[in-house]
N, CA, C and O atoms as a printed pandas DataFrame, in Angstrom:
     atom_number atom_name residue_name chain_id  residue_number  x_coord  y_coord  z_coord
0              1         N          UNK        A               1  140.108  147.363   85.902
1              2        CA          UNK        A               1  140.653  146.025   85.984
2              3         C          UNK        A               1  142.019  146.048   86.668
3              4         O          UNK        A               1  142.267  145.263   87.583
4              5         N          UNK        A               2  142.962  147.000   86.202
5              6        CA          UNK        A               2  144.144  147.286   87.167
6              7         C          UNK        A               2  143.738  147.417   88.784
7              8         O          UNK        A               2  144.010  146.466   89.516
8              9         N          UNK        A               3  143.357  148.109   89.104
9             10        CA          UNK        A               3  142.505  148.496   90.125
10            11         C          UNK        A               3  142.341  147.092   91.094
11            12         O          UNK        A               3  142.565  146.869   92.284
12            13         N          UNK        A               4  141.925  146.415   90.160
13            14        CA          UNK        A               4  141.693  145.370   91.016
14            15         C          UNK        A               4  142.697  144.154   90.464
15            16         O          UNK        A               4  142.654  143.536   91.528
16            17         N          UNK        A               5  143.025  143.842   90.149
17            18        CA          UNK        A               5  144.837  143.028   90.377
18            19         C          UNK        A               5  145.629  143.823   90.963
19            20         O          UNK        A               5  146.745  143.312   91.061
20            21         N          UNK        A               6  145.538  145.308   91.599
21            22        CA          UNK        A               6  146.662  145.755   92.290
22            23         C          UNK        A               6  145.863  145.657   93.412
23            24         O          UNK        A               6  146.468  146.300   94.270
24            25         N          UNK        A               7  144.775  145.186   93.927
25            26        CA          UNK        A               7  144.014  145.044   95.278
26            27         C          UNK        A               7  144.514  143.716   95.365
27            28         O          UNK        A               7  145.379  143.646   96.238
28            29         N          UNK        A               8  144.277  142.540   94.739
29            30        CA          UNK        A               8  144.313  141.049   95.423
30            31         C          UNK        A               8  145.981  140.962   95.091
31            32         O          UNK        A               8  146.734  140.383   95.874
32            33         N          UNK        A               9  146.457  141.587   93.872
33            34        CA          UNK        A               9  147.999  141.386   93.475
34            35         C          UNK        A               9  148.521  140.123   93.223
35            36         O          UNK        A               9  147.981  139.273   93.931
36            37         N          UNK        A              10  149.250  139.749   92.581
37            38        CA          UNK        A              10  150.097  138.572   92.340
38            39         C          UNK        A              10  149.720  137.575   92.174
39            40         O          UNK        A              10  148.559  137.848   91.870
40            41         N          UNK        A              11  149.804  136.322   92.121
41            42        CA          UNK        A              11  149.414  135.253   92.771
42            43         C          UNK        A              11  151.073  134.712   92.928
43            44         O          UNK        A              11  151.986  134.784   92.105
44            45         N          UNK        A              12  151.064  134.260   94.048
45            46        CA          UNK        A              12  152.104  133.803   94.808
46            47         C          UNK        A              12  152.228  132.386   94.429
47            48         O          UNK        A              12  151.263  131.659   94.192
48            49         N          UNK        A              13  153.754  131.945   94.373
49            50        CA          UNK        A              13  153.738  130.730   94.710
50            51         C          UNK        A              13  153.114  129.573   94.832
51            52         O          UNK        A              13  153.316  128.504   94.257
52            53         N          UNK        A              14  152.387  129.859   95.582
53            54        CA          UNK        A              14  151.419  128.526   96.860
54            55         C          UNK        A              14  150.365  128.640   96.120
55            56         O          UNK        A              14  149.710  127.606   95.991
56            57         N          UNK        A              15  149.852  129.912   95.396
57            58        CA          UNK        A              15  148.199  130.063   94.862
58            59         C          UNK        A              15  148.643  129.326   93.373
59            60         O          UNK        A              15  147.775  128.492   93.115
60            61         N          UNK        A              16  149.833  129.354   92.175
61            62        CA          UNK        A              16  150.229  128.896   91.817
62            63         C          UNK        A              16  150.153  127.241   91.475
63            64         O          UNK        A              16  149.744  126.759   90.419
64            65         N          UNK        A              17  150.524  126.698   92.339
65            66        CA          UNK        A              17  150.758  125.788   93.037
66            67         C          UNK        A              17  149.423  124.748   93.460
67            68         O          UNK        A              17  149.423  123.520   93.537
68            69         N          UNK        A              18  148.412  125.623   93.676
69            70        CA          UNK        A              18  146.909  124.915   93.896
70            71         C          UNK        A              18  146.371  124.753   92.337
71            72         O          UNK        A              18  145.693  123.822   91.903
72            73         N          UNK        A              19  147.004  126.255   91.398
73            74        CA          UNK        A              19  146.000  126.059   90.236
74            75         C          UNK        A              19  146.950  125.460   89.455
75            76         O          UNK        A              19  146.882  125.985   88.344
76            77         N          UNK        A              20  147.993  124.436   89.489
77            78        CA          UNK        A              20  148.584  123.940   88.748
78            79         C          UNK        A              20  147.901  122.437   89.227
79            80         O          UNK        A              20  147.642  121.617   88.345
80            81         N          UNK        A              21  147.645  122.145   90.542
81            82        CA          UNK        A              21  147.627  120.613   90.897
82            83         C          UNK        A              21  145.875  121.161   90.232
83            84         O          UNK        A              21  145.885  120.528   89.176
84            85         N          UNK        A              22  145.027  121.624   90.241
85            86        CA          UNK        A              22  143.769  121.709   90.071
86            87         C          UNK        A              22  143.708  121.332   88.397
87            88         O          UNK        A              22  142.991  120.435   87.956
88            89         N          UNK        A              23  144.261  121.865   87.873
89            90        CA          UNK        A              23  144.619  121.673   86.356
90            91         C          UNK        A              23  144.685  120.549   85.947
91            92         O          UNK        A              23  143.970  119.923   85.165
92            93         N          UNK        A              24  146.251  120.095   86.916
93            94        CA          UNK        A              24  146.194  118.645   87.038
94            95         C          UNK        A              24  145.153  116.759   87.178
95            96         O          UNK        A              24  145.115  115.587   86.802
96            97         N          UNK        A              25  144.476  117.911   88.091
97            98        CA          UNK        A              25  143.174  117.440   88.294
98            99         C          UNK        A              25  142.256  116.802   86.945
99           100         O          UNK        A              25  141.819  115.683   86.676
100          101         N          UNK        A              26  142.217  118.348   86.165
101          102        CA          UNK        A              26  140.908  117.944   85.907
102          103         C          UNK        A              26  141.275  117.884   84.273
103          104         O          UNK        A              26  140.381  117.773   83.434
104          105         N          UNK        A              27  142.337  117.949   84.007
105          106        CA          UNK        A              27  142.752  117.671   82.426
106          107         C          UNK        A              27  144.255  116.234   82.600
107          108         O          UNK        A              27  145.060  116.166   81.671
108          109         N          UNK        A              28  144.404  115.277   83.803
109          110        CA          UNK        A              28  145.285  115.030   83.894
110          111         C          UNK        A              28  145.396  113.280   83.091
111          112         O          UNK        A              28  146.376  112.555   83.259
112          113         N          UNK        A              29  144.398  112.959   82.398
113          114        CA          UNK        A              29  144.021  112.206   81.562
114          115         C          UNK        A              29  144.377  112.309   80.720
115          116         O          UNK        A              29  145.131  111.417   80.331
116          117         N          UNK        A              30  144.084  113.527   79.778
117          118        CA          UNK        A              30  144.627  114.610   78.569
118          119         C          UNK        A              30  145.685  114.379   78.432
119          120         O          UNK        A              30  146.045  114.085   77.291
120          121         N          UNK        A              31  146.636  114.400   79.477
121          122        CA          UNK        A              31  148.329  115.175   79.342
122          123         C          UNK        A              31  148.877  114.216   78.586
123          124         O          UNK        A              31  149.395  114.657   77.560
124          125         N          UNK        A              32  148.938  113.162   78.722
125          126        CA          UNK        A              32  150.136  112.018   77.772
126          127         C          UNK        A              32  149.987  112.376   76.339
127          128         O          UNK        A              32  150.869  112.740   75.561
128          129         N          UNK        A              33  148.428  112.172   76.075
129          130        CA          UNK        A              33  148.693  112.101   74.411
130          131         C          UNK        A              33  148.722  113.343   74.143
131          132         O          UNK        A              33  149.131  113.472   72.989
132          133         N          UNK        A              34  148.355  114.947   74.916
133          134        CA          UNK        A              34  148.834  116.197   74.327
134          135         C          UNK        A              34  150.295  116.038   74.488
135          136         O          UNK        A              34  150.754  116.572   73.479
136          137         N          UNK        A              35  151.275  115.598   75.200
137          138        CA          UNK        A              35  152.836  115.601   75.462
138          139         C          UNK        A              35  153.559  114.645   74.373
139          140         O          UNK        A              35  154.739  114.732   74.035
140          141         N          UNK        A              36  152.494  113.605   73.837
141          142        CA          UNK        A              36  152.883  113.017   72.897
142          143         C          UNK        A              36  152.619  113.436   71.693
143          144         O          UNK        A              36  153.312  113.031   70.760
144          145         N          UNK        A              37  151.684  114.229   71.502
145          146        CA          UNK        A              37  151.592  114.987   70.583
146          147         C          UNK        A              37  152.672  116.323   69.727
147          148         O          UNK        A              37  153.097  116.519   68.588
148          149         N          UNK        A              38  152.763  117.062   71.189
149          150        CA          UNK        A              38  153.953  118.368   71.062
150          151         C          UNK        A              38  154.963  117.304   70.992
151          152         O          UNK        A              38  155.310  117.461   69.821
152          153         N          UNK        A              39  155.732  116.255   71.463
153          154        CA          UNK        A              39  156.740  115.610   70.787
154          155         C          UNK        A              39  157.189  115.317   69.520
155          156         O          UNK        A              39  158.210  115.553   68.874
156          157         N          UNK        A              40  155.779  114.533   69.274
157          158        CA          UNK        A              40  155.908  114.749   67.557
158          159         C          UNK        A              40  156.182  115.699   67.102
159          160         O          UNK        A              40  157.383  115.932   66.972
160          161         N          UNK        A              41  155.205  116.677   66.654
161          162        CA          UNK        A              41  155.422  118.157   66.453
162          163         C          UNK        A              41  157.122  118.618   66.419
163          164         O          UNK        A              41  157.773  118.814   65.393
164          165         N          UNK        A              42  157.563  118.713   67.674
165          166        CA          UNK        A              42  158.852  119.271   67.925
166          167         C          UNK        A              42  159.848  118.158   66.814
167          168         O          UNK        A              42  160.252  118.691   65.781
168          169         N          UNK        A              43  160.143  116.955   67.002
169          170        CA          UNK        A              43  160.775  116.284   66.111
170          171         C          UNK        A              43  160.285  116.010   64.575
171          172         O          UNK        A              43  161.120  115.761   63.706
172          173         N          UNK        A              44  159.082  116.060   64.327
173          174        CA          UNK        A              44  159.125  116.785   62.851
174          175         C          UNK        A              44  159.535  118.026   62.564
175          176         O          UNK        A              44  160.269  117.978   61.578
176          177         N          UNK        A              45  159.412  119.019   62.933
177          178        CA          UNK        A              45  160.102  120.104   62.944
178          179         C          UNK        A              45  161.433  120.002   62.966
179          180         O          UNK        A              45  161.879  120.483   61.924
180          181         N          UNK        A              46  162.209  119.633   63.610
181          182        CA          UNK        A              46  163.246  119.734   63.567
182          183         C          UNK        A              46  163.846  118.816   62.570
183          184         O          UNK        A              46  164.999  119.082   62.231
184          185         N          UNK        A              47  163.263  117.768   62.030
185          186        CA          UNK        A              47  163.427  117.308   61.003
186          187         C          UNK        A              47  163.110  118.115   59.612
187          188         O          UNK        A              47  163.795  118.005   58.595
188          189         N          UNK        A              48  162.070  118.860   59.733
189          190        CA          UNK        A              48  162.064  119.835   58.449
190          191         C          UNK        A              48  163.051  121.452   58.593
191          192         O          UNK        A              48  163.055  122.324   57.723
192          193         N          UNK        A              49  163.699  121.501   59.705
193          194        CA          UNK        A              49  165.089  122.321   59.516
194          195         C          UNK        A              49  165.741  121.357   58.566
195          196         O          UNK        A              49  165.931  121.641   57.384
196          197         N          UNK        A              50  166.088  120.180   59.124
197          198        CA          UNK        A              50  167.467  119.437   58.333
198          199         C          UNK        A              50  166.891  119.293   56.809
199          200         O          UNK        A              50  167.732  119.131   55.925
200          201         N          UNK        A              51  165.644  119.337   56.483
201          202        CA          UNK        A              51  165.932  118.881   54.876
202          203         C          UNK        A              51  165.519  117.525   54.895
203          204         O          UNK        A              51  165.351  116.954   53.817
204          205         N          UNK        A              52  165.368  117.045   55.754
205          206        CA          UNK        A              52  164.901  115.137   55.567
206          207         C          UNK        A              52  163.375  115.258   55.053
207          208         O          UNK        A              52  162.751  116.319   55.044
208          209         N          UNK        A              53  163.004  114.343   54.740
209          210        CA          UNK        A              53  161.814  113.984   54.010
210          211         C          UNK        A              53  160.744  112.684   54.930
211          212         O          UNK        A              53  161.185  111.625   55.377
212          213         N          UNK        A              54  159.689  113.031   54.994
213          214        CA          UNK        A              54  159.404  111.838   55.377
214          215         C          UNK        A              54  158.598  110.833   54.652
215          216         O          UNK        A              54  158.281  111.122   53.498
216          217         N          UNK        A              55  158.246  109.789   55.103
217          218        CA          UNK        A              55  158.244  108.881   54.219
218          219         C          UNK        A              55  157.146  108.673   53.751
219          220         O          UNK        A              55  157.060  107.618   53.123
220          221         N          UNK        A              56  155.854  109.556   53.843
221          222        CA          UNK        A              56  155.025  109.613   53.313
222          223         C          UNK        A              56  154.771  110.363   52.256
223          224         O          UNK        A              56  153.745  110.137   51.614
224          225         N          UNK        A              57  155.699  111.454   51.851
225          226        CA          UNK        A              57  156.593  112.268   50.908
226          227         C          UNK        A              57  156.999  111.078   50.034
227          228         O          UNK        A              57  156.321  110.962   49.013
228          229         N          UNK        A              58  157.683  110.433   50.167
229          230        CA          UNK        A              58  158.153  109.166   49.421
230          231         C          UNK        A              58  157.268  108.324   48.704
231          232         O          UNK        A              58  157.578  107.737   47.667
232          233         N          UNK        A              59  156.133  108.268   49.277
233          234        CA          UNK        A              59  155.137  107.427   48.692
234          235         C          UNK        A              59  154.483  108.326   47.611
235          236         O          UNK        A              59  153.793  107.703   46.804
236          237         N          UNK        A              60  154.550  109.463   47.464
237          238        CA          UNK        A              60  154.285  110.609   46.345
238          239         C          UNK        A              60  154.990  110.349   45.387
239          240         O          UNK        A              60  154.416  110.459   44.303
240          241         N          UNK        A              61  156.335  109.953   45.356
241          242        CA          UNK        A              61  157.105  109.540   43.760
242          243         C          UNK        A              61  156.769  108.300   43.662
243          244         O          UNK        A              61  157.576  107.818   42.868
244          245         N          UNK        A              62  156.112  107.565   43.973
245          246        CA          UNK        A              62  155.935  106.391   43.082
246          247         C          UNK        A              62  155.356  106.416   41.853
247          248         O          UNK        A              62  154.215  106.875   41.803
248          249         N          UNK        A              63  155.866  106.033   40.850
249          250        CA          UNK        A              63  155.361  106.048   39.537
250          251         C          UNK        A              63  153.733  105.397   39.771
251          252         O          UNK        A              63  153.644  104.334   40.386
252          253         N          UNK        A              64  152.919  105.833   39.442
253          254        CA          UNK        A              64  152.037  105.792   38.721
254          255         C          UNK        A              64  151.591  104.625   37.406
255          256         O          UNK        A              64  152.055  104.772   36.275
256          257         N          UNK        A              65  150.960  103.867   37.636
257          258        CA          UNK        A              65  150.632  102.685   36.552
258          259         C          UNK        A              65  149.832  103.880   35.422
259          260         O          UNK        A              65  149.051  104.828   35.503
260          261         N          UNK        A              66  150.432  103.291   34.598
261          262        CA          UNK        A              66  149.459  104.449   33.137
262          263         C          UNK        A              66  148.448  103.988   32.635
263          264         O          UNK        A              66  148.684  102.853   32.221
264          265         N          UNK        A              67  147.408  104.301   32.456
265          266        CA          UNK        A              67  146.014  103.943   31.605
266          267         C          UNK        A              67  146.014  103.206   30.353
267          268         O          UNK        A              67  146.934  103.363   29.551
268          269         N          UNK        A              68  144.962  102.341   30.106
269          270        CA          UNK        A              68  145.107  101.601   28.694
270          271         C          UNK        A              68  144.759  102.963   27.575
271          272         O          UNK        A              68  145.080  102.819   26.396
272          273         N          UNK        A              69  144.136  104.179   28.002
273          274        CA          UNK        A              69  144.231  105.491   26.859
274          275         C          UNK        A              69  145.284  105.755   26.914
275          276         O          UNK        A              69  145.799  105.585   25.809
276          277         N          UNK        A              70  146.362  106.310   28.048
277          278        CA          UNK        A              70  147.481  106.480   27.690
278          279         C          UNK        A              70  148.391  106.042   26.738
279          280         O          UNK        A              70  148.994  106.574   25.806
280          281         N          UNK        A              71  148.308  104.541   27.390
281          282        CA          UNK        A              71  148.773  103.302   26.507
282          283         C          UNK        A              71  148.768  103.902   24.789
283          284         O          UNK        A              71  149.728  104.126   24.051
284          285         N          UNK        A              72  147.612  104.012   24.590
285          286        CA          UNK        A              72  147.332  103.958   23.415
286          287         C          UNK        A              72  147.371  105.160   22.688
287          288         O          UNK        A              72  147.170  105.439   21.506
288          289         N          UNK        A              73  147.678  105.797   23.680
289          290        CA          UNK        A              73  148.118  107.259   22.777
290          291         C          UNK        A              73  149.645  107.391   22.720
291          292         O          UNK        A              73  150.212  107.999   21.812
292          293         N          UNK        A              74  150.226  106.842   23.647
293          294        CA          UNK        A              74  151.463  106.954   23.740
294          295         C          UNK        A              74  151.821  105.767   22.159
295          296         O          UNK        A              74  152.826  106.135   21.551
296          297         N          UNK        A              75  151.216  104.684   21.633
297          298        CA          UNK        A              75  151.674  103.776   21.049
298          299         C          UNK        A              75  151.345  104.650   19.275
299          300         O          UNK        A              75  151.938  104.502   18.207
300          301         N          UNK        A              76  150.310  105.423   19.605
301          302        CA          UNK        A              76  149.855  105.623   18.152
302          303         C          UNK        A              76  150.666  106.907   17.684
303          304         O          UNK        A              76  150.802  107.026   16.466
304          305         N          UNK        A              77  151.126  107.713   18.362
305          306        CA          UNK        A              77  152.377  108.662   18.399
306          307         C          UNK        A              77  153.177  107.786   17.559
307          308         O          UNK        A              77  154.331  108.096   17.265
């Protein structure tokens, strides 16, 4: 396999350059919502360095309505 990447070697620039617009081509539909995606990503992240919470985390402490058994165990205590 060496052998033969040291026969054709490299890809240059310009060859580069074709398989980037080709890419472009044929996934270039794709790109927004994968770029909007890794955005997210990156700014949640960096929001879970700082320690912030988000707000769907928040909706986890909401108390809880208690059961009419509860109720009633809690009353006969």
């Amino acid at each position: 396999m060496s052998g033969l990447l040291a026969f054709f070697g490299f890809p240059g620039q310009f060859e580069l350059l074709i398989v980037a617009f080709v890419v472009l081509l044929l996934f270039g539909n794709r790109l927004p919502g994968v770029m909007r995606s890794l955005g997210r990503g990156v700014v949640e992240f960096k929001a879970g360095l700082h320690g912030e919470e988000d707000e769907e985390d928040d909706a986890d402490e909401i108390p809880q309505k208690s059961s009419k058994k509860e109720k009633e165990k809690i009353s006969a205590e």
